[in-house]
N, C-alpha and C positions, 0 to 999 in steps of 0.2 A: 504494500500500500504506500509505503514510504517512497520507494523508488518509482512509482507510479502518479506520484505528484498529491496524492489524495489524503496522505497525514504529513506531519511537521515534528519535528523536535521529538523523536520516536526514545524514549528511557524504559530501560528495562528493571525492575526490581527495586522499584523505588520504595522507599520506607516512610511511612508518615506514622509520627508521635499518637497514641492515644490517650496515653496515660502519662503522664511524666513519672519520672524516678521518686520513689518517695521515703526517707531516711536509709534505709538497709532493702526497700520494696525497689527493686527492678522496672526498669518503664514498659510500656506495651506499646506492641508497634502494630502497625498494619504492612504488610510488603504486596503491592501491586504492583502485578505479573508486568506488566506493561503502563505506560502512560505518555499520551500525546496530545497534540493538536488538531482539530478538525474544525473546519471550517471558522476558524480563532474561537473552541473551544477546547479546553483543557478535556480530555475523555482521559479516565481510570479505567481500567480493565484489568479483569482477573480471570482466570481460567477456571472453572471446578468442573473436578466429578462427579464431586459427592458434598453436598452442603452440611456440614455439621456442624453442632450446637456454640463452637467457639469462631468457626467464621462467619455465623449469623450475627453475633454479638459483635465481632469486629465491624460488621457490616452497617449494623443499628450506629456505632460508636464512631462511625466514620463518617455516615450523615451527621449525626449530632455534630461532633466535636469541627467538622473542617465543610458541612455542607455540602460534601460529596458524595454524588450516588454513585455507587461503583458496577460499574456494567460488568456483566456477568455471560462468559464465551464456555 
């Protein structure tokens, strides 16, 4: 797609904060599979198989926290 002219600024495995670090508690991340530009919109994408109970959460916590809905391939 990229080479195709039809996305922009193609990153792969990009990490977004959910949770920050909190004294000795570890932060929470999210890593989408991919993220680009399309048509001067920023698209998230992620790949699954198999949806389970902790990538729904990251899923809900990634609208909340950053306003993005993560497209799902």
């Amino acid at each position: 797609m990229q080479k195709a002219g039809e996305i922009t600024n193609l990153r792969r495995q990009v990490p977004y904060e959910l949770i920050p670090k909190n004294g000795k508690l570890r932060h929470i991340v999210f890593i989408a599979d991919f993220v680009y530009e399309e048509n001067g919109k920023e698209v998230v994408e992620d790949s699954k198989g198999y949806r389970n109970r902790l990538y729904m959460l990251k899923w809900r916590l990634m609208l909340d926290r950053h306003g993005i809905q993560v497209l799902e391939t």
